[in-house]
TORLO-591425 format. One line per field, with one value per residue: residue number from 1; residue in three letters; x, y, z of N, C-alpha, C, CB in turn. Coordinates in steps of 0.001 Angstrom, whole numbers, plus 524288, in hexadecimal, padded with zeros to 5 digits. Each point is the difference from the previous one (the first is absolute). Glycine has a CB too. Example, Ala and Ser with C-alpha at 12.3 -4.5 7.8 and 13.67 -1.06 7.14 Angstrom:
2
num <- 1	2 .
residuo <- ALA	SER .
n.X <- 83386	80606 .
n.Y <- 7E9C6	808AF .
n.Z <- 81E78	7F852 .
ca.X <- 7FC86	80334 .
ca.Y <- 804A6	804A6 .
ca.Z <- 80000	8003C .
c.X <- 80384	7FCFE .
c.Y <- 804B0	80442 .
c.Z <- 80000	802DA .
cb.X <- 7F89C	804A0 .
cb.Y <- 7FB6B	7FD8C .
cb.Z <- 804DE	7F79F .
This chain:
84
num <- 1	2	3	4	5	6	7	8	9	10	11	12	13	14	15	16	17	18	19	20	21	22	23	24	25	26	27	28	29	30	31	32	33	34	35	36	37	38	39	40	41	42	43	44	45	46	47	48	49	50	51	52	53	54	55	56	57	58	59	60	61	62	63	64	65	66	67	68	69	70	71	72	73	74	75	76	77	78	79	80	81	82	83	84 .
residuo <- UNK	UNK	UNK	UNK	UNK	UNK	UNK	UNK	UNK	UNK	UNK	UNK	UNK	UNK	UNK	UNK	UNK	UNK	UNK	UNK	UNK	UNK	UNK	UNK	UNK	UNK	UNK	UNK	UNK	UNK	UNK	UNK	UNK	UNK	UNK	UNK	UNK	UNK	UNK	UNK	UNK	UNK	UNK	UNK	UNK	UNK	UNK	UNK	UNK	UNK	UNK	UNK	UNK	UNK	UNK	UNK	UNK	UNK	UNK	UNK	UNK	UNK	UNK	UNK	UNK	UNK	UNK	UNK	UNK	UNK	UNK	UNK	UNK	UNK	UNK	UNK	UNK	UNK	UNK	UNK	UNK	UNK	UNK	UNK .
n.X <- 80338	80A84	800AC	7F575	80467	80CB2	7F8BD	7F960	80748	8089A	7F79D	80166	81166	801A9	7F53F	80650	80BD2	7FA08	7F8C4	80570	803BA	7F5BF	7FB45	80B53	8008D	7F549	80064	7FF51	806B4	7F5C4	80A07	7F8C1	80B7A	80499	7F3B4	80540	8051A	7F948	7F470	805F1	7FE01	7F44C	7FFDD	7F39B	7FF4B	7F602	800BF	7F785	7F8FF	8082B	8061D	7F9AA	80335	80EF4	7FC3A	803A2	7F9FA	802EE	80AA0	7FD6C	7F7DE	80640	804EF	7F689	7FD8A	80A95	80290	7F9C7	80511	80B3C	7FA55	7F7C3	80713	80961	7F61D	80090	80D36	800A0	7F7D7	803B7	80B4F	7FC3E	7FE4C	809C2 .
n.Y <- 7FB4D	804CC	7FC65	807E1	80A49	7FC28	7FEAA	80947	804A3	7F91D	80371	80B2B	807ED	7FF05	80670	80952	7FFEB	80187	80D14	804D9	7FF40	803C5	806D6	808BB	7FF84	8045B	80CB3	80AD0	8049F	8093F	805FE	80976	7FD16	805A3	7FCC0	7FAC0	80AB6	808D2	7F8A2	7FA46	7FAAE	8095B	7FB26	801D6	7F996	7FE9E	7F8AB	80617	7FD64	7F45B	7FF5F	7F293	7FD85	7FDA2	7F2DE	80195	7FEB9	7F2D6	7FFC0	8037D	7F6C5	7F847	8012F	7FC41	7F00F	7F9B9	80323	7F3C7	7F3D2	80324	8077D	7F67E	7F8C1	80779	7FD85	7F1F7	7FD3D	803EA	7FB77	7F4BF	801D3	7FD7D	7F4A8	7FAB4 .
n.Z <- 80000	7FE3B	7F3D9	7FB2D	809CE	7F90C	7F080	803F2	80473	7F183	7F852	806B6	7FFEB	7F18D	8047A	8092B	7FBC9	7F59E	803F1	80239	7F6D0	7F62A	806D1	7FE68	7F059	7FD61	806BA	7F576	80985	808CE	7F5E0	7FDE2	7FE73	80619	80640	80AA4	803E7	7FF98	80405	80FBF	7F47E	7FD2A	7F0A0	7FE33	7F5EF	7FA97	80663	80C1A	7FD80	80092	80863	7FDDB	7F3FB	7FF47	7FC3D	80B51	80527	7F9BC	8040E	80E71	7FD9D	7FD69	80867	8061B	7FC1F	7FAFD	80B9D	803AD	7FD6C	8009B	80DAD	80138	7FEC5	80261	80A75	7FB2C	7FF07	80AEC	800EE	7FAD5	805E5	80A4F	7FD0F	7FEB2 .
ca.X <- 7FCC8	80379	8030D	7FDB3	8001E	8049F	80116	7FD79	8009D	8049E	7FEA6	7FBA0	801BE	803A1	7FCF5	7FDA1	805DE	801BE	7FC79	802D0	80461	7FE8F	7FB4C	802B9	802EE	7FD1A	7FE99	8030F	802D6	7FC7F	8019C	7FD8A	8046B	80125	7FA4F	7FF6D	80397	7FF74	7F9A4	7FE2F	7FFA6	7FAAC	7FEF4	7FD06	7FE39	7FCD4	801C6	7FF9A	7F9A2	7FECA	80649	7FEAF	7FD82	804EF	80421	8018A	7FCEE	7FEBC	804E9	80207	7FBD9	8045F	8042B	7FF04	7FF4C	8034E	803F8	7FC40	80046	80418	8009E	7FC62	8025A	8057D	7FEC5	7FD9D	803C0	8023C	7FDF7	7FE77	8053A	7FFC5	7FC46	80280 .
ca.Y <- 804B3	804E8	7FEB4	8035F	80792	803E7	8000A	8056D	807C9	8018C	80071	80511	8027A	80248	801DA	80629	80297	80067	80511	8052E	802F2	8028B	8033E	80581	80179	8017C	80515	801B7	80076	8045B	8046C	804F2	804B9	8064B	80366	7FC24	800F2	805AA	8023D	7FBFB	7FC6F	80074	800D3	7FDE0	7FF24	7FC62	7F9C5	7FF60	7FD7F	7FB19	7FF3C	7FB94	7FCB8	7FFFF	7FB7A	80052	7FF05	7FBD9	7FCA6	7FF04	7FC21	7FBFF	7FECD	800B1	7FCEC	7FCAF	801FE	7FF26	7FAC5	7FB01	7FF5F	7FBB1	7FB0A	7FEB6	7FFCE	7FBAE	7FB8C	7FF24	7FE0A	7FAA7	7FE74	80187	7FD12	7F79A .
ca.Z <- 80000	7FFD3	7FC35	7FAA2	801E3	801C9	7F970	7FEF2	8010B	7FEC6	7F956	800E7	801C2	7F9D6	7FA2B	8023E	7FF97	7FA2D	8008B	80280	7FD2D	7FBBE	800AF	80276	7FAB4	7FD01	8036A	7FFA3	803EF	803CF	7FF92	7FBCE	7FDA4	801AE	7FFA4	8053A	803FF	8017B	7FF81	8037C	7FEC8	7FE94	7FD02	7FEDC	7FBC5	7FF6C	8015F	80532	8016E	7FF44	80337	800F9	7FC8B	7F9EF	7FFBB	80404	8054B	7FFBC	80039	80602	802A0	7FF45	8040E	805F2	80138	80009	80547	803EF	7FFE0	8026B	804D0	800DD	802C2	80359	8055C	800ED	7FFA1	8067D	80455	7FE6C	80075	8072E	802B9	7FDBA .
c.X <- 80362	80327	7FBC6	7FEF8	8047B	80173	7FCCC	8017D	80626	7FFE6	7FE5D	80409	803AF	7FC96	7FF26	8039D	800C3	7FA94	8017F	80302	7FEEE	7FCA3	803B4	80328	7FCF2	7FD6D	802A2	8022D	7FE35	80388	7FE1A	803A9	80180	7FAB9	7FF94	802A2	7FFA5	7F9E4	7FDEC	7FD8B	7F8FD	7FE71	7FB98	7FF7C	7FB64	7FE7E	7FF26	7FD1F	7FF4F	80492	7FFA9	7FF22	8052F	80198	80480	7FEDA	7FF51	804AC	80495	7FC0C	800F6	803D8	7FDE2	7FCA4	802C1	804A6	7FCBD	7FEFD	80436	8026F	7FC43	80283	80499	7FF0D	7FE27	80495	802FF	7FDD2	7FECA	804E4	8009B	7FDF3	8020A	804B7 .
c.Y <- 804F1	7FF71	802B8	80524	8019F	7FFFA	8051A	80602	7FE9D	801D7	805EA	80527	8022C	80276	8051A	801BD	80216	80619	804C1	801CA	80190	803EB	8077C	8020A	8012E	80659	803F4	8035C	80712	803E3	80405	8024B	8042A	8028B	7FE62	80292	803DD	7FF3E	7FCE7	7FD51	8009F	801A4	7FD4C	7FF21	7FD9A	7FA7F	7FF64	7FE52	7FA42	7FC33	7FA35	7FC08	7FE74	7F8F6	7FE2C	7FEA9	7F9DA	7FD00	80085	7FBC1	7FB53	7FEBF	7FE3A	7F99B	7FADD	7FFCA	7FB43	7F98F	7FCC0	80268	7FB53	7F98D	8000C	7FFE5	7F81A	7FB94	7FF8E	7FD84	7FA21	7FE55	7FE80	7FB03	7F9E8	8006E .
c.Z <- 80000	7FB73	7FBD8	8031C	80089	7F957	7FED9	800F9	7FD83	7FA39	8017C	80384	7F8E6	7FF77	80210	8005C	7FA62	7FE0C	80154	7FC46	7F924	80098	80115	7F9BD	7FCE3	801A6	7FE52	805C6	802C4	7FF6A	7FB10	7FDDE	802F7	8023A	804FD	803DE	801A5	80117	8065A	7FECD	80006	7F9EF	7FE13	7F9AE	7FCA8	8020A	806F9	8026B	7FF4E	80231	801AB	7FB0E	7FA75	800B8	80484	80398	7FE8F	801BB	806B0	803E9	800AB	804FD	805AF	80109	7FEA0	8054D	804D8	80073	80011	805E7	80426	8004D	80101	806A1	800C8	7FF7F	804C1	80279	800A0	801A8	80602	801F2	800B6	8018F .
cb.X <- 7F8F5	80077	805E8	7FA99	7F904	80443	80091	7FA8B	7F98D	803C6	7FBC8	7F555	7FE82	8053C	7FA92	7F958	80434	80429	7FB13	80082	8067D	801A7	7F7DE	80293	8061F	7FF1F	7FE6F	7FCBB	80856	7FB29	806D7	7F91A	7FCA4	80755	7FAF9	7FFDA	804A9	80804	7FDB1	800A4	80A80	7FF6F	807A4	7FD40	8072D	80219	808AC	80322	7FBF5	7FA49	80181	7FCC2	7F4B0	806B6	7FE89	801AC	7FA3E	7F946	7FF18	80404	7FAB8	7FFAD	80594	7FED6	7F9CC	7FD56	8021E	7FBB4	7F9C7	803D6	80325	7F971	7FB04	805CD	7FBDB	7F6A6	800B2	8028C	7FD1A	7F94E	80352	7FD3E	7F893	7FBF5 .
cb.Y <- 7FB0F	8015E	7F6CB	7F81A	8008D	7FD48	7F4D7	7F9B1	80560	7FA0B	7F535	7F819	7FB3F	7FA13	7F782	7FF7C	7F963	7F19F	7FABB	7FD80	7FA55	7F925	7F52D	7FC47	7FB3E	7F534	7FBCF	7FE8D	7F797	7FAC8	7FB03	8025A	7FEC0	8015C	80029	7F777	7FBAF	805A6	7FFDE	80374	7FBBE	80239	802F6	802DB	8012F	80554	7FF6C	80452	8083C	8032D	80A38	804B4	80540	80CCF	80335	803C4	80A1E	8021F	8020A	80AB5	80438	80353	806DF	80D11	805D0	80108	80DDD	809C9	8021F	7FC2E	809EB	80701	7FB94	80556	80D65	803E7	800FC	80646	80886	8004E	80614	80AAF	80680	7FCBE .
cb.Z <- 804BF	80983	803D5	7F968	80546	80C22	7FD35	8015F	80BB2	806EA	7FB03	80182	80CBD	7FAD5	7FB97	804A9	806E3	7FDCB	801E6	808BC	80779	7FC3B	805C2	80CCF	8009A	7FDEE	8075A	7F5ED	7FADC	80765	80526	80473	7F868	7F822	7F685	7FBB8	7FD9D	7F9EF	7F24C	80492	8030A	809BD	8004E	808DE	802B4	7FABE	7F6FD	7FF66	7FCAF	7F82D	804B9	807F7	80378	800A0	7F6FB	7FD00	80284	7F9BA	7F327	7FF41	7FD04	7F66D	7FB09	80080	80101	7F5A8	7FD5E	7FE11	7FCAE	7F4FE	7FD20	7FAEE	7FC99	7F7F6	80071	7FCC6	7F6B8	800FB	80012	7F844	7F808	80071	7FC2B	7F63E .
């Protein structure tokens, strides 16, 4: 029994790592430039208002719940570990 949940969460620790790490490389990158540095990074634009709905946001959305699962089960692979 422990033998197929330490295959599974190990499968399921690659695939959310291998996630992570494309998801964040594919992200473009929160720097504005010079406008950013002097203005504090308040520029508005059309797009502010949707600010939730771009490619981005989707793709931090992404990060944050691929994050959340391989902390999930790396807690769980421990605690199984601990236990046996």
């Amino acid at each position: 029994m422990v033998g197929k949940i330490e295959i599974i969460s190990g499968i399921l620790l690659l695939i959310s790592s291998i996630l992570i790490i494309l998801v964040v490389l594919v992200q473009e990158g929160k720097d504005q430039g010079m406008t950013s540095a002097i203005g504090g990074g308040q520029n508005d634009s059309f797009y502010s208002g949707n600010i939730g709905n771009t490619r981005d946001a989707k793709l931090s959305k992404l990060t944050k719940v691929c994050t959340v699962i391989f902390f999930i089960v790396t807690i769980v692979v421990d605690f199984i570990a601990y236990r046996y």
